[in-house]
C-alpha positions in Angstrom: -73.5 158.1 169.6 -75.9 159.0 166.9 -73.7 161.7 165.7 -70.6 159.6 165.4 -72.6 157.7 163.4 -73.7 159.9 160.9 -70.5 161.8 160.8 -68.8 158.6 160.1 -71.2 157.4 157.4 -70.6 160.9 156.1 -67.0 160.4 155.4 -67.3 157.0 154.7 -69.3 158.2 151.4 -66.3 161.6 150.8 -64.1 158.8 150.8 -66.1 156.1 148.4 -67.4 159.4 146.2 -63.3 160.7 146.1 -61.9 157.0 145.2 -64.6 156.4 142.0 -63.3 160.3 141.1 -59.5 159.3 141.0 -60.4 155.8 139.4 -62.0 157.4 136.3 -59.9 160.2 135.7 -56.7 157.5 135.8 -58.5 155.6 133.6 -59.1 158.5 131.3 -55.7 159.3 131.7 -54.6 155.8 130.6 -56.6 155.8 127.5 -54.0 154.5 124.5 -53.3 157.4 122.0 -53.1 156.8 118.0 -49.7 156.6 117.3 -50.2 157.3 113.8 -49.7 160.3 111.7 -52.8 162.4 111.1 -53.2 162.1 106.5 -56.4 163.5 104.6 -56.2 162.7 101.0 -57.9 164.6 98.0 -58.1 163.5 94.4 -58.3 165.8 91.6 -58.8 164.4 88.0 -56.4 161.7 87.6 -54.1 163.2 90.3 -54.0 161.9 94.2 -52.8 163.8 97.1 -52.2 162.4 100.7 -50.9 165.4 103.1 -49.8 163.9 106.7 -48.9 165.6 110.4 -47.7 163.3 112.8 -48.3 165.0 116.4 -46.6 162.3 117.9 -43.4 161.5 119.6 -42.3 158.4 117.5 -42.2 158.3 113.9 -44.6 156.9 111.5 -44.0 155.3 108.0 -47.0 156.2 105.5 -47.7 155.2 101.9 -50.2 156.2 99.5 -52.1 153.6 97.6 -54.4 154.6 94.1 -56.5 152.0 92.7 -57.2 153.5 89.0 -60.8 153.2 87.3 -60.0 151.7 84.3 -58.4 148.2 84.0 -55.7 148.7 81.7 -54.4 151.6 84.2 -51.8 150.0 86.6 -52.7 150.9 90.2 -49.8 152.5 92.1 -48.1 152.8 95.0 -45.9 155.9 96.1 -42.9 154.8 98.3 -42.7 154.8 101.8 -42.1 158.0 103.3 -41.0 158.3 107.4 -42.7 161.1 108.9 -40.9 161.8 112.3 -42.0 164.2 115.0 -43.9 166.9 114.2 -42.8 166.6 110.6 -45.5 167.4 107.8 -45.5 165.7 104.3 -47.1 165.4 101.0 -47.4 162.5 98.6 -48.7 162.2 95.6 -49.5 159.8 92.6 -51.6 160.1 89.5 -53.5 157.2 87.3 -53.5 157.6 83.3 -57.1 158.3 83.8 -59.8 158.6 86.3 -58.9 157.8 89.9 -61.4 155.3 91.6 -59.9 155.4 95.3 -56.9 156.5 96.8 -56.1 155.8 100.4 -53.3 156.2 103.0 -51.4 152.8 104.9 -49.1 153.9 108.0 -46.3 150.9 109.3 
């Protein structure tokens, strides 16, 4: 009787140990992904330059925004630009001067 016992305590904690095993890997699994596109941006003098991947399966609208130093220099705004699936593009934009921050926006 004492063998039955253990044996089915024994399985009783496989089956517990297997059940938290597949609950965390679904839940890994389940884990939302960005769906934006992937942009680093570099400025260079009074030039700004956004370069953006987007791994994913739907597209992805991105703008790039520069906010110039000075405050007589209009801040600019390139235009929207779609980046599908596995598409790769560049945008750029300059100020008259120095650049104080340039940054990317996705839609």
């Amino acid at each position: 009787m004492r063998t039955t016992r253990r044996v089915a305590a024994a399985l009783l904690l496989v089956a517990m140990v297997g059940l938290v095993i597949a609950a965390s890997s679904s839940a890994a699994q389940e884990r939302p992904r960005r769906r934006e596109a992937a942009c680093s941006t570099s400025v260079r003098g009074s030039h700004a330059t956004a370069s953006c991947f987007n791994p994913n399966p739907r597209s992805d609208r991105v703008q790039l925004h520069v906010e110039c130093a000075r405050w007589w220099d209009p801040d600019m705004d390139a235009r929207p630009v779609e980046v599908g699936p596995a598409q790769y593009v560049r945008l750029a934009e300059r100020c008259w001067k120095e650049i104080r921050k340039a940054w990317v926006s996705h839609r």
